[in-house]
C-alpha positions as a LaTeX table, in Angstrom:
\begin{tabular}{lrrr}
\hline
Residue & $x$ (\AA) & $y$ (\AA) & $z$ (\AA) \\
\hline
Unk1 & 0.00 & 0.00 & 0.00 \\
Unk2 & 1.39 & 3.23 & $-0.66$ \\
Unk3 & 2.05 & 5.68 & 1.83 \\
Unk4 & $-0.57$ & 8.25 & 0.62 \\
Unk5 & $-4.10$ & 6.50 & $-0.41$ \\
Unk6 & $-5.39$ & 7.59 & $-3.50$ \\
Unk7 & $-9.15$ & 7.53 & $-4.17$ \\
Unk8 & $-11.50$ & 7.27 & $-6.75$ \\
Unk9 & $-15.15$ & 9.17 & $-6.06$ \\
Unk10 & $-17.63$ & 7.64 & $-8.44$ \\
Unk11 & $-21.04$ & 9.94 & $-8.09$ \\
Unk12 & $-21.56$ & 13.38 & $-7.41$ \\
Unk13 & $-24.65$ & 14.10 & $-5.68$ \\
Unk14 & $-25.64$ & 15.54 & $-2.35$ \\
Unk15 & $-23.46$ & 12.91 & $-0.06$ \\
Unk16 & $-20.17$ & 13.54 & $-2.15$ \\
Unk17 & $-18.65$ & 16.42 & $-0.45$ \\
Unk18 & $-18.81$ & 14.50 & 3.10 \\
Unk19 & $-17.53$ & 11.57 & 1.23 \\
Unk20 & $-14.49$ & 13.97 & $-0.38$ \\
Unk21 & $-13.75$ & 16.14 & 3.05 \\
Unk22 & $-13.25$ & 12.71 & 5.25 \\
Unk23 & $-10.61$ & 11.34 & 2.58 \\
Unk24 & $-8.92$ & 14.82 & 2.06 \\
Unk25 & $-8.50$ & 14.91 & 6.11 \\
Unk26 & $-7.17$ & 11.65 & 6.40 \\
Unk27 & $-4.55$ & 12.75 & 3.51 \\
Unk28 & $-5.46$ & 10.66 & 0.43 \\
Unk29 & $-5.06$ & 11.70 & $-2.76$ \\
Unk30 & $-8.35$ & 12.33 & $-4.35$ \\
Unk31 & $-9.75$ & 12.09 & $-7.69$ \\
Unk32 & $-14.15$ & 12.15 & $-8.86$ \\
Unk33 & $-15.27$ & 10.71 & $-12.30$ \\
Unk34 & $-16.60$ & 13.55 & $-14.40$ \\
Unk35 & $-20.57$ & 13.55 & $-14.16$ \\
Unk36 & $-23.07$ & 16.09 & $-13.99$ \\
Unk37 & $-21.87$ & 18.86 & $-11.06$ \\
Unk38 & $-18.97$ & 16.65 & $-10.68$ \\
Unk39 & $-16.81$ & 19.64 & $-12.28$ \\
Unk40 & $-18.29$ & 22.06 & $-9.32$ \\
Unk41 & $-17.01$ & 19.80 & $-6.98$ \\
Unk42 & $-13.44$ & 19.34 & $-8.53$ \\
Unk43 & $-13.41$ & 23.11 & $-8.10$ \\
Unk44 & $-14.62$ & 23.75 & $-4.56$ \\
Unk45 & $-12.13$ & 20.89 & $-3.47$ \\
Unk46 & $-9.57$ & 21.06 & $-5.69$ \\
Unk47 & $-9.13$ & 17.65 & $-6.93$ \\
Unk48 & $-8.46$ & 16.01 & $-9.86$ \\
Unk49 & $-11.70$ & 14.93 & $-12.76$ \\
Unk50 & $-11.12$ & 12.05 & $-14.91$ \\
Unk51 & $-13.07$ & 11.69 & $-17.67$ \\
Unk52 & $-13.56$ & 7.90 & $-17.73$ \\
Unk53 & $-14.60$ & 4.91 & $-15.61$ \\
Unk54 & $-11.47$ & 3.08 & $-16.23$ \\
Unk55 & $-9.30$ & 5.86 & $-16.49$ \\
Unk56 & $-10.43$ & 6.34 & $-12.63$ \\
Unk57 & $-10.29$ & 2.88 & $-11.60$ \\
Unk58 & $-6.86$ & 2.61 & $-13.44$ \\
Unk59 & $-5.52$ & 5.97 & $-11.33$ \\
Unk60 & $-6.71$ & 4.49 & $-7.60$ \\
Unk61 & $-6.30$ & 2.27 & $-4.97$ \\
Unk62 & $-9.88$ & 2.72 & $-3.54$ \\
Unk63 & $-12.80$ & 3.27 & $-5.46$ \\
Unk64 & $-15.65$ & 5.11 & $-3.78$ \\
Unk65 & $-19.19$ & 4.43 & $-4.95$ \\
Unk66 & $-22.06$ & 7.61 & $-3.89$ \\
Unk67 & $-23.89$ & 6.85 & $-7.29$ \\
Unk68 & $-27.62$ & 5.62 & $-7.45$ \\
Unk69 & $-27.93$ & 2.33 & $-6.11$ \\
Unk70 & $-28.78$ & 0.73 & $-9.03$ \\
Unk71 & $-25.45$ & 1.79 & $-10.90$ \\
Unk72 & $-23.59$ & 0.06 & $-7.80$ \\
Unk73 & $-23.18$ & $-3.83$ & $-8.86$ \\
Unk74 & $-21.65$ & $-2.52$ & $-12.17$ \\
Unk75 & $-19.23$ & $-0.10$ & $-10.95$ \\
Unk76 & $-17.54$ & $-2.41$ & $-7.85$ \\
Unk77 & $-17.18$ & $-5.37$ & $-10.53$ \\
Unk78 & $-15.14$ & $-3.14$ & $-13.14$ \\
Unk79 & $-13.09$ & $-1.78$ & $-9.71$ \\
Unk80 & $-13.05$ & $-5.34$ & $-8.66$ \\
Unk81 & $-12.09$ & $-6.69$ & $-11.95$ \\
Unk82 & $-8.39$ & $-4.54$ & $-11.55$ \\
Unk83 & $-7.85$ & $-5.36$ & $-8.09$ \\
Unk84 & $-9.49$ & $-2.42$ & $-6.82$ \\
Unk85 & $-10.80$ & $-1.79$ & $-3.06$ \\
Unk86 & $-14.62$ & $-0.60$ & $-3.23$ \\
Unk87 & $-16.21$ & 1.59 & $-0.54$ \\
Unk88 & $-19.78$ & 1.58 & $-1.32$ \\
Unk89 & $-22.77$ & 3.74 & $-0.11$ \\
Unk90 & $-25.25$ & 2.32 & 1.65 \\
Unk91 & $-27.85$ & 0.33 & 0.81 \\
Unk92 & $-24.76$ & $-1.87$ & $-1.17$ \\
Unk93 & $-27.28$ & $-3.02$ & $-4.11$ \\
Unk94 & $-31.07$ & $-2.96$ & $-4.87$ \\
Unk95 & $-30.85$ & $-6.75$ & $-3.65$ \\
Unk96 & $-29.59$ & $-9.59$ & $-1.69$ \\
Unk97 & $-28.79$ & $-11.24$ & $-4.82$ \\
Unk98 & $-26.72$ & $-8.42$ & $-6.38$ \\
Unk99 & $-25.35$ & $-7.66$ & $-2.75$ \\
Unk100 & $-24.14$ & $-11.39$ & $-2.67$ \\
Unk101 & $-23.09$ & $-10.94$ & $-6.62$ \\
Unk102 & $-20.68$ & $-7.96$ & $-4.98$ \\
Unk103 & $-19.54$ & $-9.94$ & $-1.98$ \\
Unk104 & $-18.48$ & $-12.90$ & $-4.50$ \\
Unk105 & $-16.40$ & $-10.08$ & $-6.93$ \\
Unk106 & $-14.85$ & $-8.60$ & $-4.23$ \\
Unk107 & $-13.17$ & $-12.22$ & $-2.66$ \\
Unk108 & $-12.66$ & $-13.72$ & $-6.40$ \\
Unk109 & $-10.48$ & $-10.70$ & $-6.82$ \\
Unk110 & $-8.72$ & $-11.09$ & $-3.21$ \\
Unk111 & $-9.89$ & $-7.12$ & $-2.54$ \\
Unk112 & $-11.74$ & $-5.42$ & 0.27 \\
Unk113 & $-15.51$ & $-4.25$ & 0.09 \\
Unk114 & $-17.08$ & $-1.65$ & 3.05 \\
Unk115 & $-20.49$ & $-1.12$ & 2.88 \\
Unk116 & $-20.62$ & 2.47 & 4.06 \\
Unk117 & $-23.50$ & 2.16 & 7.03 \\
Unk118 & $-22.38$ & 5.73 & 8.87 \\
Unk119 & $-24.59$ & 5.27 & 11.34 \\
Unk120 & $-22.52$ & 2.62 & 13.53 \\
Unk121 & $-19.75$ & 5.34 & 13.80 \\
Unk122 & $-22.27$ & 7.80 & 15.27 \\
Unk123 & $-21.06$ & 7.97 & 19.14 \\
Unk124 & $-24.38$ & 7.92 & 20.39 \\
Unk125 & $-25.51$ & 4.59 & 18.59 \\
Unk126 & $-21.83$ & 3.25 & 18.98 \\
Unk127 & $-22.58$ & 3.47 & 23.06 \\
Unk128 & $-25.53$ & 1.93 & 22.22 \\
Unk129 & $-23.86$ & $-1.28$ & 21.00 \\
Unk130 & $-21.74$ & $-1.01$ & 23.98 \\
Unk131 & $-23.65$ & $-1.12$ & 26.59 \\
Unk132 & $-25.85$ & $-3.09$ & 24.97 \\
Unk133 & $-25.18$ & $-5.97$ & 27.72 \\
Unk134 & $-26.37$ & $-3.33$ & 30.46 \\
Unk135 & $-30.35$ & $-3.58$ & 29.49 \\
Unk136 & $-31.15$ & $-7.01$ & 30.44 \\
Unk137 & $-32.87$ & $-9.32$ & 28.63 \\
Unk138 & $-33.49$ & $-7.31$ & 25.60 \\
Unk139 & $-37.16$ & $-6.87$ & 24.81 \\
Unk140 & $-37.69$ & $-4.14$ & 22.36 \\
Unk141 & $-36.14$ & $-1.40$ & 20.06 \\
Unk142 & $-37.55$ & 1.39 & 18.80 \\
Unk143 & $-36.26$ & 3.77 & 15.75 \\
Unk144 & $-37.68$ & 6.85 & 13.83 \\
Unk145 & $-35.57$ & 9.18 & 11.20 \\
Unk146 & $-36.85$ & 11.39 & 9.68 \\
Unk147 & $-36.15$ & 13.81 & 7.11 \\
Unk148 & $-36.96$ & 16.21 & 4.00 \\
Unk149 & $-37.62$ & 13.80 & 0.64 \\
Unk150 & $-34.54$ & 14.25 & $-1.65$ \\
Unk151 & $-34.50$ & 16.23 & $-4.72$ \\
Unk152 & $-33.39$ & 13.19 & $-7.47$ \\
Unk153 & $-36.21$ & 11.49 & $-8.69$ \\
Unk154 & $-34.24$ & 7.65 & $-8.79$ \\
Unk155 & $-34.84$ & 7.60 & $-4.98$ \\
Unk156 & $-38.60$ & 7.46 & $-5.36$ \\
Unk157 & $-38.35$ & 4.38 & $-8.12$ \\
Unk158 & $-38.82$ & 1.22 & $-5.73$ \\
Unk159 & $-37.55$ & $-0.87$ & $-8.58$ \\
Unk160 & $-34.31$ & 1.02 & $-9.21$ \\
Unk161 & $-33.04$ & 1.00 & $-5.98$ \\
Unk162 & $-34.94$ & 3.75 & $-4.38$ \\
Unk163 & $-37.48$ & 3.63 & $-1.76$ \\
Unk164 & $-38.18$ & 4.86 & 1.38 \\
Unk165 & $-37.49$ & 1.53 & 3.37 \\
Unk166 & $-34.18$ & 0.74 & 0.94 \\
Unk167 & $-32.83$ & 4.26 & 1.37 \\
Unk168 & $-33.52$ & 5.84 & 4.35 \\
Unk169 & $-34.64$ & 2.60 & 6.98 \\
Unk170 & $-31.92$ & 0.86 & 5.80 \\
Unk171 & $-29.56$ & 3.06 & 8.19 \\
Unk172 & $-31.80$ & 1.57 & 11.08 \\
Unk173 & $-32.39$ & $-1.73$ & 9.89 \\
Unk174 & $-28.64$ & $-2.26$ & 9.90 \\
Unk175 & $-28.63$ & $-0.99$ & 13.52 \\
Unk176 & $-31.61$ & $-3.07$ & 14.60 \\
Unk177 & $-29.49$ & $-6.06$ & 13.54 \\
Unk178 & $-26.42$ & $-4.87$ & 15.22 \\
Unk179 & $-27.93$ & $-4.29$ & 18.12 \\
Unk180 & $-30.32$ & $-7.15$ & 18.22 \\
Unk181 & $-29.15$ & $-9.62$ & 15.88 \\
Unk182 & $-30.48$ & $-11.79$ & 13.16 \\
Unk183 & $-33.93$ & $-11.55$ & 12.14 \\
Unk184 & $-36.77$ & $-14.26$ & 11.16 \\
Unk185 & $-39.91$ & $-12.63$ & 10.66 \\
Unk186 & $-40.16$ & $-9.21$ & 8.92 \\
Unk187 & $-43.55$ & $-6.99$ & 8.40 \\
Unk188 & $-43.83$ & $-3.83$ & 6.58 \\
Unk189 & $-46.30$ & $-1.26$ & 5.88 \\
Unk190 & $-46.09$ & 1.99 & 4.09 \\
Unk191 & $-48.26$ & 4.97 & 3.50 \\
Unk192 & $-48.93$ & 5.92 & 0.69 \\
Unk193 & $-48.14$ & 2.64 & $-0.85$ \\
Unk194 & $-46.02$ & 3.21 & $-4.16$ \\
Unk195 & $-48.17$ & 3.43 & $-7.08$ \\
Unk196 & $-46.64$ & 1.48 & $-10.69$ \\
Unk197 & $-42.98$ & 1.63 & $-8.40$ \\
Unk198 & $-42.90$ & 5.42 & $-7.65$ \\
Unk199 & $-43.13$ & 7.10 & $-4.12$ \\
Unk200 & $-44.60$ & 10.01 & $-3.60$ \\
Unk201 & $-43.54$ & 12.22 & $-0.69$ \\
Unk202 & $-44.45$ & 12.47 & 2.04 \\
Unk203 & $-44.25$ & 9.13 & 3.11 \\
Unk204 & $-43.70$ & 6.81 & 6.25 \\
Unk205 & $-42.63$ & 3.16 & 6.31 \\
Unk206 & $-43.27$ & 1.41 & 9.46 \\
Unk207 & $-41.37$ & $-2.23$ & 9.65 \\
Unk208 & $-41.38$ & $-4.74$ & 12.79 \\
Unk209 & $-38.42$ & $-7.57$ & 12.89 \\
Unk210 & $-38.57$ & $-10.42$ & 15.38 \\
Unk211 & $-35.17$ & $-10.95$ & 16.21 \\
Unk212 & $-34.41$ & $-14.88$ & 16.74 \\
Unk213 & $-33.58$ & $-13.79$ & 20.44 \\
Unk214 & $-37.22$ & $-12.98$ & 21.02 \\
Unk215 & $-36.44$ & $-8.75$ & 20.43 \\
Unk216 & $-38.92$ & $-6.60$ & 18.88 \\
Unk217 & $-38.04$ & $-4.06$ & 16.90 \\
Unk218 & $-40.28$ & $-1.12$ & 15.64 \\
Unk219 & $-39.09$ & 1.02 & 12.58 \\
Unk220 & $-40.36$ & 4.16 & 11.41 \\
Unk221 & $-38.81$ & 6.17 & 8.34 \\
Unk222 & $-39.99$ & 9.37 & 7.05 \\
Unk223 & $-39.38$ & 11.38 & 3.56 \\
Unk224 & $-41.16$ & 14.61 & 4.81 \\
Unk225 & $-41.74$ & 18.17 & 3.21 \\
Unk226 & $-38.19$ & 19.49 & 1.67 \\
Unk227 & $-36.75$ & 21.53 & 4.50 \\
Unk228 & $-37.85$ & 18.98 & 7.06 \\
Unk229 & $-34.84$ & 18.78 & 9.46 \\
Unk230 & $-32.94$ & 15.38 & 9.92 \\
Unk231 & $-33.61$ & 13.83 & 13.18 \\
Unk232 & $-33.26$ & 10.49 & 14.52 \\
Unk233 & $-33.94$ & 8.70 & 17.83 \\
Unk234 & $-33.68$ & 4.80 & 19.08 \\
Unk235 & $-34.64$ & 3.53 & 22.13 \\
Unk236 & $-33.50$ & 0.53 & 23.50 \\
Unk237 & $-35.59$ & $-1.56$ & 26.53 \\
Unk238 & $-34.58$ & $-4.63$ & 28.22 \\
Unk239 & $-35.25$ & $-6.54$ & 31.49 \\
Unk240 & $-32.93$ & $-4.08$ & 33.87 \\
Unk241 & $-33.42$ & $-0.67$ & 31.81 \\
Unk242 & $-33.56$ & 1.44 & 28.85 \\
Unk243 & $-31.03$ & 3.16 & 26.82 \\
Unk244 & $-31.88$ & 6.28 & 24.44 \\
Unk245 & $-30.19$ & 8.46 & 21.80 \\
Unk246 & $-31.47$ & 10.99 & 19.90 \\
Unk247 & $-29.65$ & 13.22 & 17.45 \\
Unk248 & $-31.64$ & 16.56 & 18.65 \\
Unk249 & $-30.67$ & 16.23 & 22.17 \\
Unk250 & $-27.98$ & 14.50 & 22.42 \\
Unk251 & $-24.39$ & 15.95 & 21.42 \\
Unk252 & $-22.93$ & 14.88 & 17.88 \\
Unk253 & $-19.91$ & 13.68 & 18.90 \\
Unk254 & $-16.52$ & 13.50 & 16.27 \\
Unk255 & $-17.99$ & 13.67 & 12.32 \\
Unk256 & $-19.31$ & 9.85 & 11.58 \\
Unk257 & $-18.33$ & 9.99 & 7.93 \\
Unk258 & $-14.78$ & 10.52 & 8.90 \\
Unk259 & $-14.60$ & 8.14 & 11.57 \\
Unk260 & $-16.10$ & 6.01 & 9.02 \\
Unk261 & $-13.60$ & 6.62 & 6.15 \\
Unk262 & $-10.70$ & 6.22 & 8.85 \\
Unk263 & $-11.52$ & 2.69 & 9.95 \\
Unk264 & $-11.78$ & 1.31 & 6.46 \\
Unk265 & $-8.77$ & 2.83 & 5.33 \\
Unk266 & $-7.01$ & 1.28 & 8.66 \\
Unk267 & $-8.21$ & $-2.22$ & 7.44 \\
Unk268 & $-6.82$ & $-1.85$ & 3.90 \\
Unk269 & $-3.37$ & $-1.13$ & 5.67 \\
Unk270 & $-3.46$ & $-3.64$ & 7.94 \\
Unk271 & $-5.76$ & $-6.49$ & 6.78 \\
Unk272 & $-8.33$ & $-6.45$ & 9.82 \\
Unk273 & $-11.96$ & $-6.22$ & 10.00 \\
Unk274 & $-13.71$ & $-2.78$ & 9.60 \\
Unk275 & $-16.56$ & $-1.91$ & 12.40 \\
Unk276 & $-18.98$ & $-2.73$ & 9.40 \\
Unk277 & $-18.46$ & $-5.70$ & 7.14 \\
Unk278 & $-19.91$ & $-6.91$ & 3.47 \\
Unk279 & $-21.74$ & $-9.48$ & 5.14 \\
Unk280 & $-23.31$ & $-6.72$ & 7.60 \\
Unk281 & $-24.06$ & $-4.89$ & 4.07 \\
Unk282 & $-26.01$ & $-8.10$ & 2.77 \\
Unk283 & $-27.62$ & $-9.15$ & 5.67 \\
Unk284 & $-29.09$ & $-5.24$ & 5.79 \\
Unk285 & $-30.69$ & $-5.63$ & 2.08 \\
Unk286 & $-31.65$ & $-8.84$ & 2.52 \\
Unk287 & $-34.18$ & $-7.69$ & 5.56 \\
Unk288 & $-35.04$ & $-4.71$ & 2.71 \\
Unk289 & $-35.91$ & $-7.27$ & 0.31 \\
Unk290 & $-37.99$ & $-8.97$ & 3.05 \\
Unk291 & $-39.50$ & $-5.62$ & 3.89 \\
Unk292 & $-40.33$ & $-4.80$ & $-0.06$ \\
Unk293 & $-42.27$ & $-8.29$ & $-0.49$ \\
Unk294 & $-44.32$ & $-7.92$ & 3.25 \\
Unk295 & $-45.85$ & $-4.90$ & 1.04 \\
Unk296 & $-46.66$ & $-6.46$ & $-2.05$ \\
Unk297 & $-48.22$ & $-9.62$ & $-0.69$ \\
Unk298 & $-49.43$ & $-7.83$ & 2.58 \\
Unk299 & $-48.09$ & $-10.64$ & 5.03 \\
Unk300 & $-45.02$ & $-11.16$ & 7.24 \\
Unk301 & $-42.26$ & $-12.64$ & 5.64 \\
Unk302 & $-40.73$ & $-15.20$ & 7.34 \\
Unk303 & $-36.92$ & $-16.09$ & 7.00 \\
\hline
\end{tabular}
């Protein structure tokens, strides 16, 4: 590995500046594919635009994918296919079958692939999975997020990788399973149900897991008016107490995305595991999957 990490950023929407501030800070060397604002980015950071896929891939050690989810499977096999490392934003495909397709590349090709789930390096919900232990018997978790919808209109295509439940919930289905564990019975309901595949803000998902321990947990996600500020809040009850966090009263704590970048560049240089793994990734879309079909054939789905 060379002494200063060079990256890749492929996708230029509203998550790419946290995404290029956290590898600048850390000192990597970074470079975005040209795409539409991509060249306003290049110029507020002053970085390096390349004009091709392969030209990027060819110029990095780490490729960084913040495109649609639908584009992701795609992009991580051609990084893959050249001995690449992939950090991928979360969800890390539009399905279990194409996040398993990804997990295959990545060991075929003997390279590393990091789901990007930002919310385990929040401090709050990291204490959470620390003292964890403290509650008890663990009975029941509760989470809400909420937020304004987002402007691009791929997030509202269910079938493309968008979707309330596979864009935003997915940030607290992924904590519901690290806090909780594996899941065998998923329900979902969502209103107003997508209509021929497309959302239409505002709109609230509510999904219940039954973790095989016996836990409960109750999800709520939220695309709201634009504007809407971000909040989110979990609370965790067990035998002995409760635990709580929630991001509008409790402090913020060192900049996730950062923290994030940090501990999957730490694993690249020394081979160990990152806090999130690709089988963390998969086992998140695979409950999204579970969610999507509790909708369409208005049932629990069992695993």
């Amino acid at each position: 590995m060379k002494s200063t990490l060079r990256v890749g950023i492929v996708g230029a929407g509203g998550i790419a500046p946290v995404h290029i501030e956290g590898w600048m800070a850390l000192g990597a060397d970074v470079a975005i594919l040209r795409r539409t604002d991509a060249g306003a980015l290049a110029d507020r950071y002053g970085i390096r635009i390349i004009g091709g896929l392969d030209e990027l891939i060819d110029a990095v050690d780490v490729v960084d994918i913040i495109s649609p989810t639908s584009t992701h499977l795609e992009i991580a096999r051609a990084a893959f296919a050249r001995g690449r490392h992939v950090v991928c934003e979360k969800p890390l495909a539009a399905s279990a079958a194409d996040a398993r397709a990804l997990i295959d590349a990545a060991d075929d090709a003997g390279v590393r692939l990091f789901p990007a789930h930002v919310v385990r390096y929040f401090e709050g919900y990291r204490d959470l999975h620390e003292r964890i232990g403290s509650v008890g018997t663990l009975a029941e978790l509760t989470f809400r997020r909420t937020v304004g919808a987002p402007d691009s209109a791929w997030f509202y295509a269910e079938d493309a990788g968008g979707g309330v439940i596979r864009d935003l919930m997915i940030h607290d289905i992924d904590q519901a399973l690290w806090l909780a564990g594996s899941v065998v019975e998923v329900t979902a309901t969502q209103d107003p149900p997508a209509v021929a595949d497309r959302v239409s803000p505002p709109v609230s998902a509510h999904v219940t897991l039954t973790h095989a321990n016996g836990a409960i947990s109750h999800l709520r996600a939220d695309w709201l008016e634009p504007g809407t500020p971000f909040r989110s809040m979990v609370e965790v009850a067990g035998s002995d107490r409760i635990l709580r966090f929630d991001t509008d009263l409790d402090p913020a704590g060192a900049d996730p995305y950062r923290a994030q970048l940090a501990d999957f560049a730490e694993a690249i240089r020394t081979g160990s595991e990152a806090r999130v793994t690709a089988a963390d990734g998969l086992a998140a879309v695979a409950v999204v999957d579970a969610a999507y079909a509790s909708l369409a054939g208005k049932r629990p789905i069992t695993f």
